[in-house]
C-alpha positions in Angstrom: 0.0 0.0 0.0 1.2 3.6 -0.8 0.3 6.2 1.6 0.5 10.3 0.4 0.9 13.1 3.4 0.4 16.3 2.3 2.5 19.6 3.7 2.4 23.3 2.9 -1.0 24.6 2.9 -2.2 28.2 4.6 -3.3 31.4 4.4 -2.4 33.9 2.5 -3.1 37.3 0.9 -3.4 37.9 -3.3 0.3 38.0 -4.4 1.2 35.4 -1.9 3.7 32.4 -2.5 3.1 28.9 -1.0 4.4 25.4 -1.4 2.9 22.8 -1.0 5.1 19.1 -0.8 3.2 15.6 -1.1 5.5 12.5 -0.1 4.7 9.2 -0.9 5.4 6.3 1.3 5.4 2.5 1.4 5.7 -0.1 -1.3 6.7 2.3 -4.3 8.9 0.3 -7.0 8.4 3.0 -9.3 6.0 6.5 -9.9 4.6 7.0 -13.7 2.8 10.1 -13.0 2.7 13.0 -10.4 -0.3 15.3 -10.4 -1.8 18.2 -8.6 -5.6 18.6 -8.5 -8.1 21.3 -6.3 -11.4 21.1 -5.7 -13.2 24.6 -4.3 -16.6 24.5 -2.3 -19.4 23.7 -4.9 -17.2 22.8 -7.6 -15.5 19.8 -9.2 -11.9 18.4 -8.6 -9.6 20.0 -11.1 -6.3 19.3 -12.6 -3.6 21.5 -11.4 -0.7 20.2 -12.8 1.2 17.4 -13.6 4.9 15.8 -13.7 5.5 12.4 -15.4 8.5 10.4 -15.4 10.9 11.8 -17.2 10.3 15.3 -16.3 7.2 16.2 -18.6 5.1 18.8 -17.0 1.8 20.0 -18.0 -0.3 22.9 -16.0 -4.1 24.0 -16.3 -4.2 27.7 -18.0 -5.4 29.2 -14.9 -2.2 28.7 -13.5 0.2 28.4 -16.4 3.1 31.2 -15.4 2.7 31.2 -11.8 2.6 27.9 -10.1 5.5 25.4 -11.2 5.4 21.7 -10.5 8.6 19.3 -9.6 9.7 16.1 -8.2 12.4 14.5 -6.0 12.7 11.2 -7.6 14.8 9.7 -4.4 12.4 11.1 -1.8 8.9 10.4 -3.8 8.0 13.4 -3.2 5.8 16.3 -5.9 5.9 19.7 -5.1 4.0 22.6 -6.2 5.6 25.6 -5.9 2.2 28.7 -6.2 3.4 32.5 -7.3 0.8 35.2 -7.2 -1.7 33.5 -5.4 -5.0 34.6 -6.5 -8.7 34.7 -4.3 -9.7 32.0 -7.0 -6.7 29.7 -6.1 -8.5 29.2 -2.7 -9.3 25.3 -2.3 -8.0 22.0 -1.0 -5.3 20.9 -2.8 -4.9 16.9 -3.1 -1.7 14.7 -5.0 -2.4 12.2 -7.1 0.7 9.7 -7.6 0.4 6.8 -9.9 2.9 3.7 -10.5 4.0 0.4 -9.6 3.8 -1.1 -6.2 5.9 -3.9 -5.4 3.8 -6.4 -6.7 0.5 -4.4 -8.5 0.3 -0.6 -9.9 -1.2 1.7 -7.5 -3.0 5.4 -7.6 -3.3 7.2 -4.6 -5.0 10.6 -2.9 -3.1 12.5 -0.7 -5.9 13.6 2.4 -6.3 17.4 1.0 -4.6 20.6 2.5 -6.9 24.3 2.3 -5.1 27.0 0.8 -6.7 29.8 1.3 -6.0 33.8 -0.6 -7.4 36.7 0.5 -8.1 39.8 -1.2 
């Protein structure tokens, strides 16, 4: 079983940095894909961003320019590095990591973390 914890969310105010860091532990033989999704209150979980193996990144418009995704391959761990926060960046942020377990291929859900941006 792979477990995700998730680190680095907050408050902040429009113009704001945050990172957030989501480590993944437990019977990881390999990751395929790293990805970044939020979901705000009312709304449906969107894609962020996303980091594959060999380095590939990809990043929803909203945020292309400000938020930068990357990866410690020896640590398992995705961040998600957010420049001019926003108000509408404010949700909980959950990581996604998908690849091979030990013995079967896994896809797990990090528990969430708020990030909040205030006018």
């Amino acid at each position: 079983q792979v477990r995700l914890v998730e680190s680095g969310g907050g408050s902040v105010q429009a113009g704001g940095s945050l990172r957030l860091s989501c480590a993944a532990s437990g019977r990881v033989f390999s990751i395929t894909v790293m990805r970044w999704y939020r979901q705000a209150p009312g709304k449906q979980r969107d894609l962020v961003a996303g980091i594959t193996r060999d380095g590939t990144t990809q990043y929803a418009d909203s945020v292309k320019g400000r938020f930068t995704i990357s990866k410690d391959n020896v640590e398992n761990t995705v961040y998600l590095q957010m420049n001019g926060l926003k108000p509408e960046d404010t949700a909980v942020y959950y990581c996604n990591i998908a690849g091979m377990g030990l013995t079967s291929p896994f896809a797990s859900w990090g528990q969430g973390t708020q990030v909040t941006v205030s006018s």
